[in-house]
Biopython code that builds the backbone (N, CA, C, O; Angstrom):
import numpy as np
from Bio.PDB.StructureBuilder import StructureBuilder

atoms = [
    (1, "UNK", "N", (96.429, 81.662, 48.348)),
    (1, "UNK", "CA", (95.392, 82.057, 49.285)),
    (1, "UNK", "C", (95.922, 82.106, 50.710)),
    (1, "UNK", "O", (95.677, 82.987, 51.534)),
    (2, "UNK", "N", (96.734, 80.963, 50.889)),
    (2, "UNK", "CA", (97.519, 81.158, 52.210)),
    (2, "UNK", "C", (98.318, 81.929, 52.693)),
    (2, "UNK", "O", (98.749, 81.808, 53.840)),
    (3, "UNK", "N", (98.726, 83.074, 51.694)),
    (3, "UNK", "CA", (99.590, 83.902, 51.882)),
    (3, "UNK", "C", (98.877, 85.177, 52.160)),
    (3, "UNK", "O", (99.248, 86.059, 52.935)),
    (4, "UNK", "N", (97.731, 85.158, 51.375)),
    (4, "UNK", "CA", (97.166, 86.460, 51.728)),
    (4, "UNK", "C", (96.595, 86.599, 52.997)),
    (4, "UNK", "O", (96.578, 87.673, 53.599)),
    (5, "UNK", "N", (96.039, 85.364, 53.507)),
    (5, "UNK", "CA", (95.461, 84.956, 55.020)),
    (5, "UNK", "C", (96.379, 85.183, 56.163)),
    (5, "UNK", "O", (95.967, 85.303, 57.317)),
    (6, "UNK", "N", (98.072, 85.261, 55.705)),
    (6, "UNK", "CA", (99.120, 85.374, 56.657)),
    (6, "UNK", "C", (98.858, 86.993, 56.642)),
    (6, "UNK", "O", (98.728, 87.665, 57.664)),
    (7, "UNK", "N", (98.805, 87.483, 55.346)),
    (7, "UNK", "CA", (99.562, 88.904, 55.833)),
    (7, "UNK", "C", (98.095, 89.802, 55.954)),
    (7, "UNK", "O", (98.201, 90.977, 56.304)),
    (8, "UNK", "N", (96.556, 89.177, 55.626)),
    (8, "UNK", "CA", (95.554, 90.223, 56.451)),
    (8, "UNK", "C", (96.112, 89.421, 58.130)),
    (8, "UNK", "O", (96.540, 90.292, 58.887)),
    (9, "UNK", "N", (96.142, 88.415, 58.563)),
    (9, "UNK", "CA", (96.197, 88.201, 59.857)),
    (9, "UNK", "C", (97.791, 89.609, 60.477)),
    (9, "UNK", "O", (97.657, 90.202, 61.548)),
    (10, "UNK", "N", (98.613, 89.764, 59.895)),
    (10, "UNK", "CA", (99.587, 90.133, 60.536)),
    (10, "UNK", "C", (99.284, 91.330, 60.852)),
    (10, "UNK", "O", (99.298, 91.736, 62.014)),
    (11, "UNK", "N", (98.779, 92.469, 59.211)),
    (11, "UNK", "CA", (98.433, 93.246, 59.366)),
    (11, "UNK", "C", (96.741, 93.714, 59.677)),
    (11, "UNK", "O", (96.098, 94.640, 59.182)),
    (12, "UNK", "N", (96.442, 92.958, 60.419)),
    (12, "UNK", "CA", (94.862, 93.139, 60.675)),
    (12, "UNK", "C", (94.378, 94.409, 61.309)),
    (12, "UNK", "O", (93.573, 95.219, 60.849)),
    (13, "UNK", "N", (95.050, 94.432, 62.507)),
    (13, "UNK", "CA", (95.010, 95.702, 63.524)),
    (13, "UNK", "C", (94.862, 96.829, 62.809)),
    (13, "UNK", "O", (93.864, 97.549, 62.838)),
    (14, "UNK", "N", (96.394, 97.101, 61.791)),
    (14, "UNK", "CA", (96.481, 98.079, 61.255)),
    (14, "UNK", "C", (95.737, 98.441, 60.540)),
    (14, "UNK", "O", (95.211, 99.554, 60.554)),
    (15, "UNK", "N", (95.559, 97.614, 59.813)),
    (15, "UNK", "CA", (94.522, 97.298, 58.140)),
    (15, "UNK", "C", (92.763, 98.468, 59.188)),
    (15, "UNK", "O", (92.323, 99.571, 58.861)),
    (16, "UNK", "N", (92.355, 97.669, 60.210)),
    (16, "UNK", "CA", (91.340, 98.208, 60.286)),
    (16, "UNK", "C", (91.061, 99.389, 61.011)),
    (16, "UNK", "O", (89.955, 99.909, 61.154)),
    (17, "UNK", "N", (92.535, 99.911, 61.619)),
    (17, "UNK", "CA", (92.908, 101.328, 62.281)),
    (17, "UNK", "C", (92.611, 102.224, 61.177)),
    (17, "UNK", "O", (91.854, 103.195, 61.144)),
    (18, "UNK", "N", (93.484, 101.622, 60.119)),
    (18, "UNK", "CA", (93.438, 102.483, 58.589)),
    (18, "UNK", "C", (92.401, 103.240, 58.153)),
    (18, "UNK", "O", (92.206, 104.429, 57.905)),
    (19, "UNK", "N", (91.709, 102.090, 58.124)),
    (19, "UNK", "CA", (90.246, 102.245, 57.335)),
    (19, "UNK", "C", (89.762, 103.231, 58.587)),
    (19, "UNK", "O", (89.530, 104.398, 58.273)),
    (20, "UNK", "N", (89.646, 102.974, 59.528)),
    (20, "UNK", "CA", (88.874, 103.896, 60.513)),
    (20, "UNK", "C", (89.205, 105.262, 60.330)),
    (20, "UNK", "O", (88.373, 106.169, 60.369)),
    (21, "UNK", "N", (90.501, 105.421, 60.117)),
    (21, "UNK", "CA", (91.035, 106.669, 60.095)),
    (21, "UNK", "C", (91.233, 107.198, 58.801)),
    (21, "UNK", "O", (92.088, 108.083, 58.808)),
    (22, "UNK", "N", (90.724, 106.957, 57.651)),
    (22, "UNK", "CA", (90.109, 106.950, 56.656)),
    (22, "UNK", "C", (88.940, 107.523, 56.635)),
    (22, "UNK", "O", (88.855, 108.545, 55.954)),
    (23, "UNK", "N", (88.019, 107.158, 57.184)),
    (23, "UNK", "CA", (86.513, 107.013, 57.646)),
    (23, "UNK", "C", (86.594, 108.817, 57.816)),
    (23, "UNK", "O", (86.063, 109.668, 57.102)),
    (24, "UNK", "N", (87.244, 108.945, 58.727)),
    (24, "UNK", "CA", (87.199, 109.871, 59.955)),
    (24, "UNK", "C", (87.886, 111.140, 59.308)),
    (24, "UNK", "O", (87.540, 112.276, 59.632)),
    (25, "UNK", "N", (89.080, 110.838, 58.183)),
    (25, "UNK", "CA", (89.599, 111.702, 57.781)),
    (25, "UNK", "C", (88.157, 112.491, 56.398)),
    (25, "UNK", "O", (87.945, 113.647, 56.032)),
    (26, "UNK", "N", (87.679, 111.522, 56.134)),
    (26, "UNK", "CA", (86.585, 111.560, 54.897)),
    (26, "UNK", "C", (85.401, 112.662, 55.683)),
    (26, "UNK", "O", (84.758, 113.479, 55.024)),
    (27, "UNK", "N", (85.339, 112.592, 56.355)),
    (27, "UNK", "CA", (84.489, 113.041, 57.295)),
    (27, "UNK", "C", (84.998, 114.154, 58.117)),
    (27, "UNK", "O", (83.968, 114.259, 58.784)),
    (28, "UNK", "N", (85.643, 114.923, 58.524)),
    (28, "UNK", "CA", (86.333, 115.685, 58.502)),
    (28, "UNK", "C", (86.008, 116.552, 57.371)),
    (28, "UNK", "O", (85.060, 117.336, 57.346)),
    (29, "UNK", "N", (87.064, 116.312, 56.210)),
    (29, "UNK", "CA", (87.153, 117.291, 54.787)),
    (29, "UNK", "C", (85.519, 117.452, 54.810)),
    (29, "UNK", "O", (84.881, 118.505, 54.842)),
    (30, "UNK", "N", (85.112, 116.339, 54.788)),
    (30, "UNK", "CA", (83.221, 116.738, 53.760)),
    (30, "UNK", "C", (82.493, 117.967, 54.816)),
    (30, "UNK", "O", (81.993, 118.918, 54.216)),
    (31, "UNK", "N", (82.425, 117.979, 56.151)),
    (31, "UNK", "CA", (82.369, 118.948, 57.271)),
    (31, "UNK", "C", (82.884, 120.186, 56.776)),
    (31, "UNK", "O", (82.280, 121.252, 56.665)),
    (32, "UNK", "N", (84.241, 119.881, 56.452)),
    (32, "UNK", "CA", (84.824, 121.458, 55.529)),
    (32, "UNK", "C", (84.064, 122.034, 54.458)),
    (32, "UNK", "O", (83.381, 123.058, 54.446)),
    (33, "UNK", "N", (84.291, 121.239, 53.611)),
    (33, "UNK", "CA", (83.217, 121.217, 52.658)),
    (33, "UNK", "C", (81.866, 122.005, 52.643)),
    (33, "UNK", "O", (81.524, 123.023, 52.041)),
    (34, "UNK", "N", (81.234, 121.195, 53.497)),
    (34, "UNK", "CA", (79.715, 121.171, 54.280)),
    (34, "UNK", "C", (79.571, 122.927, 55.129)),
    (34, "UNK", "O", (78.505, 123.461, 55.435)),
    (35, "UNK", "N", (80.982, 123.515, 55.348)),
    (35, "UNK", "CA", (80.945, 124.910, 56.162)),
    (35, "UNK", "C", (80.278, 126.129, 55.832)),
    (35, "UNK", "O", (79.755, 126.966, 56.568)),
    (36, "UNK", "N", (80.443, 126.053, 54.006)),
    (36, "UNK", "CA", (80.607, 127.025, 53.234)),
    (36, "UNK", "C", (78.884, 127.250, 53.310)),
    (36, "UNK", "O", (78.368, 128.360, 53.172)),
    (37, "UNK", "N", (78.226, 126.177, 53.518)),
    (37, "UNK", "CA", (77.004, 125.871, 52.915)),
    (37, "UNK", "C", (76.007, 126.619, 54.584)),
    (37, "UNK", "O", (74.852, 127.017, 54.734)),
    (38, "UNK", "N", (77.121, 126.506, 55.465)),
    (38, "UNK", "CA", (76.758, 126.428, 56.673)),
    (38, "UNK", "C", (76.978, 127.405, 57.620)),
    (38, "UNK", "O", (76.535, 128.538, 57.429)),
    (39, "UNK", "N", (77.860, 127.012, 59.033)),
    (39, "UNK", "CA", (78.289, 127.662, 59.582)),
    (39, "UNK", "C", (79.944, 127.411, 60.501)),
    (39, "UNK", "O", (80.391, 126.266, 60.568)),
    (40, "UNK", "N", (80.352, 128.032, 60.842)),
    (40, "UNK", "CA", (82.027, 127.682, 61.547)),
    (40, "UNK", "C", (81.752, 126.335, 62.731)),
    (40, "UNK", "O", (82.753, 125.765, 63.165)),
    (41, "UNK", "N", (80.617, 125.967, 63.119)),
    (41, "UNK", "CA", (80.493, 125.061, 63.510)),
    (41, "UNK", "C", (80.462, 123.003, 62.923)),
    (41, "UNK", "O", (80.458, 121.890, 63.449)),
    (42, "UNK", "N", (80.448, 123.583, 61.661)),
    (42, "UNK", "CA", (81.454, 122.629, 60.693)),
    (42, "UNK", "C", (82.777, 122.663, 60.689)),
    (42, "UNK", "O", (83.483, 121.682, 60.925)),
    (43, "UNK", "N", (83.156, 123.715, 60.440)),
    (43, "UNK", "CA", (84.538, 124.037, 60.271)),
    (43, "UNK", "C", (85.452, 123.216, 61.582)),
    (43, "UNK", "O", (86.426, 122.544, 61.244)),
    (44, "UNK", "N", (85.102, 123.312, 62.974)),
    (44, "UNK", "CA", (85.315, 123.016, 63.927)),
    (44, "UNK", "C", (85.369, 121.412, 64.099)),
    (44, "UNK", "O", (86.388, 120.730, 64.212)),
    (45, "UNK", "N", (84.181, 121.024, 64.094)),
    (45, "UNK", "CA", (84.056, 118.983, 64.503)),
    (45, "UNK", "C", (84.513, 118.629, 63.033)),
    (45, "UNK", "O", (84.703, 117.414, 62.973)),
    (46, "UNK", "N", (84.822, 119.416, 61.506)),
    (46, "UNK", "CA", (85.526, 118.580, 60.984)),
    (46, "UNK", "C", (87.130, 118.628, 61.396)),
    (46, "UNK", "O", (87.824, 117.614, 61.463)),
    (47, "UNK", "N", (87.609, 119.973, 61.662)),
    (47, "UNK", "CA", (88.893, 119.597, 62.564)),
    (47, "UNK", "C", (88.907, 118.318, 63.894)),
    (47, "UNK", "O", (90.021, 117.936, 64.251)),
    (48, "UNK", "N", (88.137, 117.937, 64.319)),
    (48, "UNK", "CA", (87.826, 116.999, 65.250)),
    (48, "UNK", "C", (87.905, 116.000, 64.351)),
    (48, "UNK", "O", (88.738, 115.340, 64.972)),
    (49, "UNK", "N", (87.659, 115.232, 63.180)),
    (49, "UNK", "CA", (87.298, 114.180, 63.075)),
    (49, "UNK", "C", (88.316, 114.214, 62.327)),
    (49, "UNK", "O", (88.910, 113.136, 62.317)),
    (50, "UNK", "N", (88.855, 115.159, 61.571)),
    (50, "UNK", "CA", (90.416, 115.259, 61.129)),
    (50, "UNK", "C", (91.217, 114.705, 61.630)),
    (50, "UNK", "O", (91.528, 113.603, 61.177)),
    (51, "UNK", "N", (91.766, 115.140, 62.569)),
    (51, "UNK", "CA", (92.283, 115.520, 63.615)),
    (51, "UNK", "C", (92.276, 113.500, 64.197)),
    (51, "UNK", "O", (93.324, 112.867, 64.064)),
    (52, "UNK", "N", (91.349, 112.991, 64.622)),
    (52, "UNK", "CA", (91.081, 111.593, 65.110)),
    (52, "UNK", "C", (91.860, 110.669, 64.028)),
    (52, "UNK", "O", (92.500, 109.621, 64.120)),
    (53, "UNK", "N", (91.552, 111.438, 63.078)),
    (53, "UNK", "CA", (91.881, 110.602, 61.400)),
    (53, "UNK", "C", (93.251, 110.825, 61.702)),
    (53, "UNK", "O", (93.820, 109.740, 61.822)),
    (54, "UNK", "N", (94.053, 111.844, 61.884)),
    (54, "UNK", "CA", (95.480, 111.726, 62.050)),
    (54, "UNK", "C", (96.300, 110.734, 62.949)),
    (54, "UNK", "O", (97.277, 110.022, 62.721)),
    (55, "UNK", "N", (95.683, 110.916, 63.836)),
    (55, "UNK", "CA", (95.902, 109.929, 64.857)),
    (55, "UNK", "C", (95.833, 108.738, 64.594)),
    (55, "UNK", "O", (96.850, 108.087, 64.357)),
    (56, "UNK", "N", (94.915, 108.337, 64.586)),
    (56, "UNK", "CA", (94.605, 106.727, 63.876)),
    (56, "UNK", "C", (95.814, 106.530, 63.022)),
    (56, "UNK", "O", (96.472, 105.491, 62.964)),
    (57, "UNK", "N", (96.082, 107.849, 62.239)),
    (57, "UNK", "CA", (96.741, 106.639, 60.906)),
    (57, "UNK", "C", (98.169, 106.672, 61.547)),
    (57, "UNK", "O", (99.024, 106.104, 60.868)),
    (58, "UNK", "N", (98.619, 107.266, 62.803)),
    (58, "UNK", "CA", (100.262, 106.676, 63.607)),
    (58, "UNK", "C", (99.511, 105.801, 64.113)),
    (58, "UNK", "O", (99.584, 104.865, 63.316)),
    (59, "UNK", "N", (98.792, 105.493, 64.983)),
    (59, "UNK", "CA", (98.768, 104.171, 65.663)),
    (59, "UNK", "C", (98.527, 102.896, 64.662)),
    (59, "UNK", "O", (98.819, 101.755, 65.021)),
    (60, "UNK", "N", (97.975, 103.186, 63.387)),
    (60, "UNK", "CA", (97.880, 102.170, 62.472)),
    (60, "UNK", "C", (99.400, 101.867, 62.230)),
    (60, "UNK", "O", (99.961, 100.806, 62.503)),
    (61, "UNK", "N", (99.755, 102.562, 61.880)),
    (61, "UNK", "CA", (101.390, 102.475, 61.353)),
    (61, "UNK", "C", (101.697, 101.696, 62.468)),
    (61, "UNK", "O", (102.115, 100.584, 62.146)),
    (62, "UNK", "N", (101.641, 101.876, 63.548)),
    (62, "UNK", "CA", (102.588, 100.965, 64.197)),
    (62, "UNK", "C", (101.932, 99.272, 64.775)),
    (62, "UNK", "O", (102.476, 98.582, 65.636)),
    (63, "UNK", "N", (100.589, 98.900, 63.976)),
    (63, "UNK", "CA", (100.446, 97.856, 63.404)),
    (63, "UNK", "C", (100.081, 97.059, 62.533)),
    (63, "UNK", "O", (99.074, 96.393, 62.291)),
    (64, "UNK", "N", (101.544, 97.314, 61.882)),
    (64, "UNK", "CA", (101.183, 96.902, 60.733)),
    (64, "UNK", "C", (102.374, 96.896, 59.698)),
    (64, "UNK", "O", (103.374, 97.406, 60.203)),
    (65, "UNK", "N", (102.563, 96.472, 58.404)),
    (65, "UNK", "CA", (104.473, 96.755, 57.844)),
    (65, "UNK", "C", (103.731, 98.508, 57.233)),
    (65, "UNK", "O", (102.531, 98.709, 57.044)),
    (66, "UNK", "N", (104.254, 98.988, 57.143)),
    (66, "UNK", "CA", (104.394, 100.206, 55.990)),
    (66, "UNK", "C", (103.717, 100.568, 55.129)),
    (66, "UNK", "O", (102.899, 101.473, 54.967)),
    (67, "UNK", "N", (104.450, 99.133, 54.100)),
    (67, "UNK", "CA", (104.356, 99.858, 52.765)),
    (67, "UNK", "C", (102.997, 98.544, 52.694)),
    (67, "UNK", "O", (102.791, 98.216, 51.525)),
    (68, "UNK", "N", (102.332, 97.990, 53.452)),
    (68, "UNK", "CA", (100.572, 97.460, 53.117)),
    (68, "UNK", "C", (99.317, 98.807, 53.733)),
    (68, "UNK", "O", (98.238, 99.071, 53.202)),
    (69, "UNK", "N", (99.949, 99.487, 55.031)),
    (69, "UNK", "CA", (99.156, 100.225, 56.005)),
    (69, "UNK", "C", (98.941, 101.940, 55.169)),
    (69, "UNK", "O", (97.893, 102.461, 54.787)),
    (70, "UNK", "N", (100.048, 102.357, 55.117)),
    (70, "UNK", "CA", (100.104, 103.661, 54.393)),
    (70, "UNK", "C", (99.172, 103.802, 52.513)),
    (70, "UNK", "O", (98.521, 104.794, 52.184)),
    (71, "UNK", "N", (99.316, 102.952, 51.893)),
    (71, "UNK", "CA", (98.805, 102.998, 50.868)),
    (71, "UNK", "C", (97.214, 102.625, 51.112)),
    (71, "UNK", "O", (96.435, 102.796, 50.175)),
    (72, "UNK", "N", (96.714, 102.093, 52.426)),
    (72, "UNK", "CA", (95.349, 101.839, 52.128)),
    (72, "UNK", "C", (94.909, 103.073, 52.975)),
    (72, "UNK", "O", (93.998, 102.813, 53.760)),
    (73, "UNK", "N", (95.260, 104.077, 52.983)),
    (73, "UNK", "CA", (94.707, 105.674, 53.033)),
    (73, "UNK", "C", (94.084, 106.404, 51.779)),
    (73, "UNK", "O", (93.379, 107.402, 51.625)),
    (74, "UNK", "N", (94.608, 105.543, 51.022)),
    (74, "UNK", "CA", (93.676, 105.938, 49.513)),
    (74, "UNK", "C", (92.473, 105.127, 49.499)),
    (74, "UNK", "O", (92.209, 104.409, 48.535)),
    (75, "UNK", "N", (91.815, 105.200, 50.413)),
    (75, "UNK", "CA", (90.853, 104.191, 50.396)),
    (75, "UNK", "C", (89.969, 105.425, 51.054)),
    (75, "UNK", "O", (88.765, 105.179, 51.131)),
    (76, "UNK", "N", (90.403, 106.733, 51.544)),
    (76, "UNK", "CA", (90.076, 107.991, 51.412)),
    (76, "UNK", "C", (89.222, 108.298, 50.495)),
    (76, "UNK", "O", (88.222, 108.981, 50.712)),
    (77, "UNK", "N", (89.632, 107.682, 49.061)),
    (77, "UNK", "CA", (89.079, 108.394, 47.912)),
    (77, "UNK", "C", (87.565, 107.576, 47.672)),
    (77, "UNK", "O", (86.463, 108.046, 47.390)),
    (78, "UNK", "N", (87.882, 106.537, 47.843)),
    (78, "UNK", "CA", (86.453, 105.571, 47.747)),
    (78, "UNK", "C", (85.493, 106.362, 48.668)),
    (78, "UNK", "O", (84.451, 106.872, 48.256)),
    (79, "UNK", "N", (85.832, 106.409, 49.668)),
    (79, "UNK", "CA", (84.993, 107.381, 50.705)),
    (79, "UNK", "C", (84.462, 108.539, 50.451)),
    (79, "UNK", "O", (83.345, 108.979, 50.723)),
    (80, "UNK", "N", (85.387, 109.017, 49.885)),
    (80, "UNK", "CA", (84.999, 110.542, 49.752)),
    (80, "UNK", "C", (84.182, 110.563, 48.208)),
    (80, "UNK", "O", (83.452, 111.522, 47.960)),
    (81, "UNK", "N", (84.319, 109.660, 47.386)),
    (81, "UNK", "CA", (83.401, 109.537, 45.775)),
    (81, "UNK", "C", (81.934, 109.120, 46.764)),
    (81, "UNK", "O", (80.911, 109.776, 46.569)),
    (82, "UNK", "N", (81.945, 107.801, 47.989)),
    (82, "UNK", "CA", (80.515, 107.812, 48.594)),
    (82, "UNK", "C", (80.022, 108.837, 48.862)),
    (82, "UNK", "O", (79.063, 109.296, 48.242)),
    (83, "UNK", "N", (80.570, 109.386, 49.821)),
    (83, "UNK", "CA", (79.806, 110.456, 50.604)),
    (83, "UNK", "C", (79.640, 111.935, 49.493)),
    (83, "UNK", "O", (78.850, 112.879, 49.482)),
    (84, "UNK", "N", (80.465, 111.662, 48.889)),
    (84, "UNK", "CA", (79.950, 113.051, 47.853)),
    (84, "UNK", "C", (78.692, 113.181, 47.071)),
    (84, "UNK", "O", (78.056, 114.206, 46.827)),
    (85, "UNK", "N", (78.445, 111.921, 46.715)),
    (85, "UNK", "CA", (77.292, 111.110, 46.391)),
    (85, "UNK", "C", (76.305, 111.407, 46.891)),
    (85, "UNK", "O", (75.514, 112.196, 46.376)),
    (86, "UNK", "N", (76.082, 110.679, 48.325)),
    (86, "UNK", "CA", (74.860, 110.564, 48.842)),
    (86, "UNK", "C", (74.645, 112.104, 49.415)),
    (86, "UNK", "O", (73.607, 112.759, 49.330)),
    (87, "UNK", "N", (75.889, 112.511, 50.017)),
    (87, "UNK", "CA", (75.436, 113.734, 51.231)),
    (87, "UNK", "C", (75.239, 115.188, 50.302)),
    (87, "UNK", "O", (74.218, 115.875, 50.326)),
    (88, "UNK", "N", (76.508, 115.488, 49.460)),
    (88, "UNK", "CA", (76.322, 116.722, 48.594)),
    (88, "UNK", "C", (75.993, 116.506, 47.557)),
    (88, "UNK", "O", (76.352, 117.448, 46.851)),
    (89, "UNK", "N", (75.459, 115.736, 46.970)),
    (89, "UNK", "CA", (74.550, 115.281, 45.693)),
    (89, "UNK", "C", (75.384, 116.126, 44.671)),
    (89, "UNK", "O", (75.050, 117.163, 44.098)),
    (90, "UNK", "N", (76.688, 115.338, 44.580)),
    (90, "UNK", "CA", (77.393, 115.035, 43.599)),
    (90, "UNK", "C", (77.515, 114.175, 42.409)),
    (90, "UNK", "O", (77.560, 112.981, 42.704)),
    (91, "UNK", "N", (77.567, 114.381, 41.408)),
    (91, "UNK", "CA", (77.598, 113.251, 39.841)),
    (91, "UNK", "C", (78.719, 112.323, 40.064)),
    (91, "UNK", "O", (79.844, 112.642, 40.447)),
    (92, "UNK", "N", (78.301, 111.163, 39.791)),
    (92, "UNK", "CA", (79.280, 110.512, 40.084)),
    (92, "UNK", "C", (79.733, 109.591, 38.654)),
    (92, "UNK", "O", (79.236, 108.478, 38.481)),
    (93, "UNK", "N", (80.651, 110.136, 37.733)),
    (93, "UNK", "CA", (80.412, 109.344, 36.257)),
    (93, "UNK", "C", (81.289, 107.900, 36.482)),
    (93, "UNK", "O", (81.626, 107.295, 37.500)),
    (94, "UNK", "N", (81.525, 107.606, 34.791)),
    (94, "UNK", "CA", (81.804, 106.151, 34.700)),
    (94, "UNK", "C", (83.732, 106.241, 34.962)),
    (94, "UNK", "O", (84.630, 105.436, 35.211)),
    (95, "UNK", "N", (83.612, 107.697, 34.727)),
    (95, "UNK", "CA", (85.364, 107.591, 34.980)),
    (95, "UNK", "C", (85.847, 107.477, 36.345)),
    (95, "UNK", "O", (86.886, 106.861, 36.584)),
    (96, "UNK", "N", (85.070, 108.105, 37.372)),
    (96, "UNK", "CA", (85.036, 107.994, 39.012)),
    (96, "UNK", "C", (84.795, 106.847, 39.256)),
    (96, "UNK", "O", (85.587, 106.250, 39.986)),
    (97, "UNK", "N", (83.753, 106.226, 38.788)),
    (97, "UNK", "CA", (83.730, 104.730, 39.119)),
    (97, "UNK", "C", (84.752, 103.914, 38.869)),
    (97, "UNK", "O", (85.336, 103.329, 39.781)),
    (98, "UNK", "N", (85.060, 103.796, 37.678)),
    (98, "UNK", "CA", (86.292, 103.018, 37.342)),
    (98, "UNK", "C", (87.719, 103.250, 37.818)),
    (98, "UNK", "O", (88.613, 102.436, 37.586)),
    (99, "UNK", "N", (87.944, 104.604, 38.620)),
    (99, "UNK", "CA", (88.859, 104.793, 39.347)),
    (99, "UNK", "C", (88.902, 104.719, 40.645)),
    (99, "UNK", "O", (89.806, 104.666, 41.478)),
    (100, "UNK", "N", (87.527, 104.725, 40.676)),
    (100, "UNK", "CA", (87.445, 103.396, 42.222)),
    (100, "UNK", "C", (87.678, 102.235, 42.549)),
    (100, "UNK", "O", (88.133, 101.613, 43.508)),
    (101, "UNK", "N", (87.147, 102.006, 41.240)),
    (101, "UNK", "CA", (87.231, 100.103, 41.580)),
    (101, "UNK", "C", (88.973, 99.582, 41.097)),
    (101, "UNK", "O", (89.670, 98.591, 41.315)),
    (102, "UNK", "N", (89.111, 100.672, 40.466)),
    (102, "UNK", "CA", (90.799, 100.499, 40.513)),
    (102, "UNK", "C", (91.611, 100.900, 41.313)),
    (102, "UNK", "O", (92.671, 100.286, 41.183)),
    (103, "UNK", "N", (91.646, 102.017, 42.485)),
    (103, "UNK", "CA", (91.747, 102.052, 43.795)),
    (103, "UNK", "C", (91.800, 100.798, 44.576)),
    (103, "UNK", "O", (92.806, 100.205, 44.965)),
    (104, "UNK", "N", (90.245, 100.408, 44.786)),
    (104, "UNK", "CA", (90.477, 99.116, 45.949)),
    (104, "UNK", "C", (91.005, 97.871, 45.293)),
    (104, "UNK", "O", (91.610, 97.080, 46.016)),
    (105, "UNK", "N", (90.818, 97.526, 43.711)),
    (105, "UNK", "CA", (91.853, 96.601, 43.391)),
    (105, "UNK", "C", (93.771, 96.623, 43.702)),
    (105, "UNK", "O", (94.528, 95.701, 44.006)),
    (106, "UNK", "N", (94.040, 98.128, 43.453)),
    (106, "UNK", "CA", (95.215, 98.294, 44.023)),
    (106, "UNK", "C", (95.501, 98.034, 45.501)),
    (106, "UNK", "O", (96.376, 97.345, 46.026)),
    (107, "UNK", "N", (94.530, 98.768, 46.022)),
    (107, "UNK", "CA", (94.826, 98.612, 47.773)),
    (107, "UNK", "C", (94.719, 97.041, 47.630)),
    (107, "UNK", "O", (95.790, 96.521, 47.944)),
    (108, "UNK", "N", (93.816, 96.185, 47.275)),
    (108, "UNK", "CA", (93.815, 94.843, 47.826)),
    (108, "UNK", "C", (95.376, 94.193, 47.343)),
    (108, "UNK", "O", (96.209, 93.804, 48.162)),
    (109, "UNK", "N", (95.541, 94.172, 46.076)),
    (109, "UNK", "CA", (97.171, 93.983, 45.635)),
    (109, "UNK", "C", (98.321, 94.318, 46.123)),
    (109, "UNK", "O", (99.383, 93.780, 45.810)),
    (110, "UNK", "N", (98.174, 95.316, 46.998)),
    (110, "UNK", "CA", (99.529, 95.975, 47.971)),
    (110, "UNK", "C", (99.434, 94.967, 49.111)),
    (110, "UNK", "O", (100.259, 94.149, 49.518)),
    (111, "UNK", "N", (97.892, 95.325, 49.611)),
    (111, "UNK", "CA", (97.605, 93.919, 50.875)),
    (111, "UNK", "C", (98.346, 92.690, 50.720)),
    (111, "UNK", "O", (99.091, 92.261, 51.601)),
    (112, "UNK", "N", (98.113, 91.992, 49.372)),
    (112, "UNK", "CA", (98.665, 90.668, 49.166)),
    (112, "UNK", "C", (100.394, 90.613, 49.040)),
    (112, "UNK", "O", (100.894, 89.505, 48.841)),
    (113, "UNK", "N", (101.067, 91.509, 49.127)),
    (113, "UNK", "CA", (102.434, 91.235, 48.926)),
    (113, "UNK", "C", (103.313, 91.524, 50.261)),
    (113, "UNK", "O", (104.454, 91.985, 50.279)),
    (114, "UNK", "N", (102.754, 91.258, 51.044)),
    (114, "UNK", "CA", (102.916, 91.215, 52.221)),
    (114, "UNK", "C", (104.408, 90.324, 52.329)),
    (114, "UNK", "O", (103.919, 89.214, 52.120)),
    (115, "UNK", "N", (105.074, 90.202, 52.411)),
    (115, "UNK", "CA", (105.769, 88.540, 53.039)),
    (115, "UNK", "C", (106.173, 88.663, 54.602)),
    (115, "UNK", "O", (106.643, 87.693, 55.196)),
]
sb = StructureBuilder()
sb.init_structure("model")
sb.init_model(0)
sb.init_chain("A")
sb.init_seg("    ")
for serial, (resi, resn, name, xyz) in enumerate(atoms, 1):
    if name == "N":
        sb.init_residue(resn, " ", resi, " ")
    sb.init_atom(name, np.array(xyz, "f"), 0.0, 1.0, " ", f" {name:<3s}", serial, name[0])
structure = sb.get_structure()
């Protein structure tokens, strides 16, 4: 337990740059997504929130080791199974689920091998 407490403390910054830029990248694509339905004024602020999402994930990188910061960008996918969900009333079956929850079990397992 003490080990995992060292390496969220080390990589904390990063860890929650990540996720932000995660967030942002999820949000973005679904805007793309969301264009077809719409107008080029999607197309646009999801390049914006893209775009933020890129960013984030260099400044994450640089706190944080690597190989814990870069792999919790698949944490993208958890995001993007939510929001597909709620916003484009997407099906969401038992195989998506279970490859979610095996997602953030992985991301949390990369977290812990920190040294």
């Amino acid at each position: 337990m003490n080990s995992i407490l060292s390496s969220f403390k080390k990589n904390q910054k990063g860890i929650i740059l990540i996720l932000i830029a995660s967030i942002c990248t999820t949000i973005g694509q679904t805007l793309w997504k969301m264009s077809a339905m719409h107008n080029m004024l999607y197309i646009l602020i999801g390049f914006f929130f893209y775009g933020i999402g890129a960013v984030g994930m260099i400044i994450a990188l640089k706190y944080g080791s690597f190989s814990v910061i870069h792999p919790m960008m698949s944490m993208g996918y958890v995001f993007t199974i939510i929001v597909s969900y709620i916003l484009l009333k997407e099906s969401v079956g038992l195989g998506k689920i279970i490859g979610v929850i095996l997602i953030m079990f992985g991301v949390a397992f990369i977290g812990l091998g920190d040294e």
